[in-house]
C-alpha positions as CSV (number, residue, x, y, z in Angstrom):
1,X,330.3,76.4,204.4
2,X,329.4,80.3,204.2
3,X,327.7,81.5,207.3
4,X,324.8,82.5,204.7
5,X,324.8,78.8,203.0
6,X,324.0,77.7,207.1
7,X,320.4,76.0,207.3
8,X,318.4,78.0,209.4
9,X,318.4,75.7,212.6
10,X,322.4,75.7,212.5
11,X,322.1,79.9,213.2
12,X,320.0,79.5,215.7
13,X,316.6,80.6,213.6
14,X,313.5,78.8,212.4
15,X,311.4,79.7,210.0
16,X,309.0,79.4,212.5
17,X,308.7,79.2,215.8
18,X,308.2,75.1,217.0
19,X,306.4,74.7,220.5
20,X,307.5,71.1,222.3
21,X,305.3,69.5,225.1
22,X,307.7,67.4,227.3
23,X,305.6,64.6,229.1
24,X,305.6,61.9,230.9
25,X,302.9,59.9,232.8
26,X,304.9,58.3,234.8
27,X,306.5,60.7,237.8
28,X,310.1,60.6,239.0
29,X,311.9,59.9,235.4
30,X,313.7,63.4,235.1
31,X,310.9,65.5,232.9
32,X,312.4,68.2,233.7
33,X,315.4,67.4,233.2
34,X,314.4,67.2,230.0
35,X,313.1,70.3,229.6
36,X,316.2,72.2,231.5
37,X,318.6,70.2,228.8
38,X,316.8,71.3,225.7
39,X,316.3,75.1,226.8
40,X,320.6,75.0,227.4
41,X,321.2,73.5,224.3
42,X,318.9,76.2,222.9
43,X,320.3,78.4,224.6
44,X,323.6,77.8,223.5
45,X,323.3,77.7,220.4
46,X,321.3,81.5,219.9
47,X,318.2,80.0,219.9
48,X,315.8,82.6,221.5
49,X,313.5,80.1,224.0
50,X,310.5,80.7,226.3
51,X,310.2,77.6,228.5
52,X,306.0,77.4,229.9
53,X,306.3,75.9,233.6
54,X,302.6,74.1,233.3
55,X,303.5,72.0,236.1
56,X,302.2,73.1,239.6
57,X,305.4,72.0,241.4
58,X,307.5,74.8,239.1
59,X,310.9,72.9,239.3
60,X,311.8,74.9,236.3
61,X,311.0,77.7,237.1
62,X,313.2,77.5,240.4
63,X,316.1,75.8,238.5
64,X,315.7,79.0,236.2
65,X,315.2,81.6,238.6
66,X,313.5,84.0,236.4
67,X,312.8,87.7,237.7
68,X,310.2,88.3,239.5
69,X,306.6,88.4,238.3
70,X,302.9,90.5,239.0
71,X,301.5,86.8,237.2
72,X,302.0,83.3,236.6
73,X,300.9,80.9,234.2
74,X,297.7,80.1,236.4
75,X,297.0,83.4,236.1
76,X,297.1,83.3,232.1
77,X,294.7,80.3,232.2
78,X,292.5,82.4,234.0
79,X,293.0,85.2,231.3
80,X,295.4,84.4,228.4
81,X,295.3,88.0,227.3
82,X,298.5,89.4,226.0
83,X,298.6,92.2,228.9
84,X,298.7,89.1,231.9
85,X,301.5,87.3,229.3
86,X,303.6,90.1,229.7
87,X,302.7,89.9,233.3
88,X,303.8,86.2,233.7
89,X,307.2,86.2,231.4
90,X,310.6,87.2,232.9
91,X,314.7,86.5,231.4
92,X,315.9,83.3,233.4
93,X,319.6,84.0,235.2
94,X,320.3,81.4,232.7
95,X,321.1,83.9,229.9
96,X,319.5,86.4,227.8
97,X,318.4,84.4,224.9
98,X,316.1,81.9,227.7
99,X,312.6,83.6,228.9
100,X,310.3,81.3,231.6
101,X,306.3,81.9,231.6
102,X,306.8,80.8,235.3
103,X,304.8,78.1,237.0
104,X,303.2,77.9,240.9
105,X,301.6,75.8,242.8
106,X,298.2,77.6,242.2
107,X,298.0,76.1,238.7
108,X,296.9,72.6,240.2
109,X,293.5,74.7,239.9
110,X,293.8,74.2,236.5
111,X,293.9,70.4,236.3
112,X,290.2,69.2,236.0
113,X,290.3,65.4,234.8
114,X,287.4,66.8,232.9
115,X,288.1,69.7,230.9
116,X,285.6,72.0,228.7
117,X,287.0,72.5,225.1
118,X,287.2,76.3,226.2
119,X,289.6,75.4,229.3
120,X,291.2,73.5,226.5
121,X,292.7,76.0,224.2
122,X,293.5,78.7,226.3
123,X,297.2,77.9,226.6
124,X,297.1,77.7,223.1
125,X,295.4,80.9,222.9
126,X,297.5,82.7,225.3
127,X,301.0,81.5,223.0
128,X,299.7,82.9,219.9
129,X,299.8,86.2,221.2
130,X,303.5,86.0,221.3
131,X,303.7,83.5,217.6
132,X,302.2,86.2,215.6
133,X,299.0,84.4,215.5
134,X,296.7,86.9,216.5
135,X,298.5,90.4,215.8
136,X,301.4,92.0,217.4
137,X,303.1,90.4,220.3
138,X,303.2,91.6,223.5
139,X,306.4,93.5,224.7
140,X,308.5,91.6,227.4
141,X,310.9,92.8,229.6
142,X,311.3,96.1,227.3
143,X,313.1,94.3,224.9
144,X,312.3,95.6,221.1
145,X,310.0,93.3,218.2
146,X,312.7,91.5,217.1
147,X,314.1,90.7,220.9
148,X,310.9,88.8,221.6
149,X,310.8,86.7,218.9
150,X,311.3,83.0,220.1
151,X,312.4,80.0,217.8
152,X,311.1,77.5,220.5
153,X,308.3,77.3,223.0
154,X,309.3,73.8,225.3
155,X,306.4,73.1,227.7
156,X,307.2,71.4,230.7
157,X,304.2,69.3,232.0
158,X,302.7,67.6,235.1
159,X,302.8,63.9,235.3
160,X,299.2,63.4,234.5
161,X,296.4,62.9,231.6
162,X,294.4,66.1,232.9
163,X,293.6,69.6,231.8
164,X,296.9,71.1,231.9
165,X,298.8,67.9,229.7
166,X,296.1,68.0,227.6
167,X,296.4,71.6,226.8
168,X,300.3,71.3,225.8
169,X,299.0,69.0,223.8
170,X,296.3,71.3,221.9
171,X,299.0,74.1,221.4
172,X,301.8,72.2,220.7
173,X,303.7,70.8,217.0
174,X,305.7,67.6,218.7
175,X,306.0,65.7,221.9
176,X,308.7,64.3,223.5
177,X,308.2,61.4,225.8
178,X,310.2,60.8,228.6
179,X,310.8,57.6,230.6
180,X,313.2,55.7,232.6
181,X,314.3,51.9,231.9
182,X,312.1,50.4,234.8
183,X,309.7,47.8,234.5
184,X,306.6,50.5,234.4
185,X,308.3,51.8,231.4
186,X,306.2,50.3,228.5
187,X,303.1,51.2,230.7
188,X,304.1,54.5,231.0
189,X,305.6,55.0,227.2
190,X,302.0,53.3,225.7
191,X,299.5,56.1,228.1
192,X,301.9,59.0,226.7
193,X,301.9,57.9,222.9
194,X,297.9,56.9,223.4
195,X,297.5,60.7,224.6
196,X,299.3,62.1,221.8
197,X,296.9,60.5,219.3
198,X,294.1,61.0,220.8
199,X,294.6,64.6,221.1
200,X,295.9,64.8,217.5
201,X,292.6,62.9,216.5
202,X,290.0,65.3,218.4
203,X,292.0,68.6,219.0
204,X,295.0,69.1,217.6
205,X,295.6,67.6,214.0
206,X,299.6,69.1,213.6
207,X,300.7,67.1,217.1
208,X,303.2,64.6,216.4
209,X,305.3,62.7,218.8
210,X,308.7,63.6,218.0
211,X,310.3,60.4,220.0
212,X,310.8,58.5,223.0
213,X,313.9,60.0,225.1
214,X,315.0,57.0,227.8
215,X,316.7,59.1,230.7
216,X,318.7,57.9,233.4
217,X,320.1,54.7,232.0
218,X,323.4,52.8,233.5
219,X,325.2,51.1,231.3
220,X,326.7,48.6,233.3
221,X,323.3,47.7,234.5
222,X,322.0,44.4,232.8
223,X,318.0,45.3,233.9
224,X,318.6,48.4,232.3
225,X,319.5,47.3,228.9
226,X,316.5,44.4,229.0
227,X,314.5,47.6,229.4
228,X,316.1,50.1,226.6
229,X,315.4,46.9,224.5
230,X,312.1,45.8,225.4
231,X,311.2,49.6,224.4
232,X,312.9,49.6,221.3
233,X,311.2,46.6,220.0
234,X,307.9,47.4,221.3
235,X,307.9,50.9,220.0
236,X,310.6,50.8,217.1
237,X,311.9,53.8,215.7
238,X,309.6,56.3,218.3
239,X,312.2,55.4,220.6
240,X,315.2,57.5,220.2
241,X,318.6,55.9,219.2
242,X,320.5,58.1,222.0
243,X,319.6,58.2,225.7
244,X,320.9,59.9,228.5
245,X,323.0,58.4,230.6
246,X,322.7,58.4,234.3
247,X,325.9,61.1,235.5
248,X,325.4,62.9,239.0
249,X,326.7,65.8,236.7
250,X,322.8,66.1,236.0
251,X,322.0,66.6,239.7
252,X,325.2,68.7,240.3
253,X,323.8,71.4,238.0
254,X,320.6,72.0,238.3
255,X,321.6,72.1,242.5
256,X,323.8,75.2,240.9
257,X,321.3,76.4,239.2
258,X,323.6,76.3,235.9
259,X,322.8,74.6,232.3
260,X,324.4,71.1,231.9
261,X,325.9,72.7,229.2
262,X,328.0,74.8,231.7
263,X,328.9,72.5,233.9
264,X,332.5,70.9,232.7
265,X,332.7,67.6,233.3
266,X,332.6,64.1,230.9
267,X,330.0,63.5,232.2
268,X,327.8,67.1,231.9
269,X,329.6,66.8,227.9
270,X,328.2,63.3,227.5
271,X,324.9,64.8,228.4
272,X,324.8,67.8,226.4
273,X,325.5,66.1,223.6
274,X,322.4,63.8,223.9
275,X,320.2,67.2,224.0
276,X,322.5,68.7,221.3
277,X,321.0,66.0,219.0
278,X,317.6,66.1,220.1
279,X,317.5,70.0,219.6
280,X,318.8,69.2,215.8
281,X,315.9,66.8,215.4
282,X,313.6,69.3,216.4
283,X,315.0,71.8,214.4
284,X,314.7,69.8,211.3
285,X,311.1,68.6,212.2
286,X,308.5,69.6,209.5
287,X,305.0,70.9,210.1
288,X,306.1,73.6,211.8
289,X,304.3,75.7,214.2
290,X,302.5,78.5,211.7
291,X,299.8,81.3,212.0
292,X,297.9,78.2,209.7
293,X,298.4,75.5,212.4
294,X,296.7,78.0,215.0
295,X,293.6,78.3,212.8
296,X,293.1,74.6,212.3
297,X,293.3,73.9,215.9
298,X,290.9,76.4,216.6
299,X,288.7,75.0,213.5
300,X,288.8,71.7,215.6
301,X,287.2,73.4,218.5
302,X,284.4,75.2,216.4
303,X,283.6,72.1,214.9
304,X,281.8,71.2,218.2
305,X,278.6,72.8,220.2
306,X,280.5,75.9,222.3
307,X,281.3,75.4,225.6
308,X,281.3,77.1,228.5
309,X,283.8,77.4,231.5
């Protein structure tokens, strides 16, 4: 096939640009990870990426080691105008086509249990200024109009049902849900998928969970496949047919502070080929994030009396 004849997600375009909340509710199963996988895989194949650091312990961010910043993404939920964006973006060492809106530990300021519709939306406020939502974006890192246009926004977020989770899940088009074959898996897998719908039902109508991703799984280990197939037959087809398997080639990069992808190993090729598939499904996803989306999740929020804070 012609160059030209490619599908759009096989040059490394959308048609728009598709913003991904990775979660879990359940800490220790390798959410980042996650997160880290997709952005190489996106990164690999010429997909331009910004990766949002929500959570306050900013283990992406370090793995990424961005340039230096006057701002992080607490300050943007303070303010998500388009001049403290600009502020709070910087290239990742990773390569040119990866951005990081970088995380710190001040954003736990961020995480009321009980949010105001207001606190709500402004991380989906503050990503429209770069989606074309609201006008022209804001220039980052002097690159030109067409530099700064992303094809994938993946959200990394803290392990709990708070403000910041919540507000991935106001600005973004899918979730992926991440878990570990323990025996708090199902617990963990129902809270996350609960979450989803209930912010698609009061918030955020275009949220869809794109799948369940099972990370860390041994294949020799006979607990481990009772658990991969208790999920799959509590949860069907949400949970995702590949999983990634449990290679110190994982650990061994991000201590390098390299994408999997670069790392040459079986094991490291093993892996990147489960988030080579995942970043196809999301590629192909429909509903994608659109200047429309925006306005009917900020129809959702008019609906209701204004609120403060």
């Amino acid at each position: 096939m012609e160059q030209g004849l490619l599908p759009d997600y096989a040059q490394g375009r959308l048609s728009c640009v598709q913003v991904i909340a990775v979660l879990s509710l359940k800490g220790g199963v390798g959410k980042t990870t996650v997160v880290l996988g997709l952005a190489g895989a996106a990164m690999q194949r010429g997909v331009r990426t910004l990766v949002v650091d929500l959570d306050p312990q900013a283990n992406a961010t370090v793995a990424l080691q961005p340039a230096e910043t006057s701002a992080t993404i607490a300050d943007v939920l303070d303010d998500p105008r388009r001049s403290v964006m600009r502020r709070a973006i910087a290239p990742s060492a990773w390569g040119d086509d990866l951005d990081v809106l970088v995380g710190a530990e001040s954003n736990e300021r961020h995480n009321h249990p009980e949010p105001t519709e207001k606190q709500l939306s402004r991380l989906d406020r503050a990503l429209s200024r770069l989606t074309g939502e609201e006008g022209a974006r804001a220039s980052i890192a002097g690159r030109t109009t067409e530099e700064e246009e992303y094809g994938l926004v993946i959200i990394d977020c803290p392990p709990s049902l708070s403000q910041l989770t919540r507000s991935a899940l106001v600005a973004a088009d899918r979730a992926v849900l991440v878990t570990d074959p323990t025996i708090f898996a199902v617990a963990g897998v129902q809270r996350a998928f609960e979450a989803v719908q209930n912010e698609r039902v009061q918030t955020n109508p275009h949220l869809q969970p794109l799948g369940v991703l099972i990370n860390r799984v041994r294949s020799r280990s006979a607990e481990h496949a009772f658990r991969v197939a208790e999920l799959r037959e509590l949860f069907g087809p949400l949970v995702l047919t590949s999983v990634i398997p449990d290679r110190s080639a994982i650990q061994q990069s991000q201590g390098a502070c390299v994408p999997i992808q670069q790392w040459d190993t079986p094991g490291a090729r093993e892996v990147s080929a489960v988030f080579n598939g995942l970043l196809g499904r999301i590629m192909r996803s429909t509903g994608r994030h659109s200047p429309m989306a925006g306005a009917a999740r900020r129809a959702v929020f008019r609906t209701d009396t204004p609120a403060t804070g």
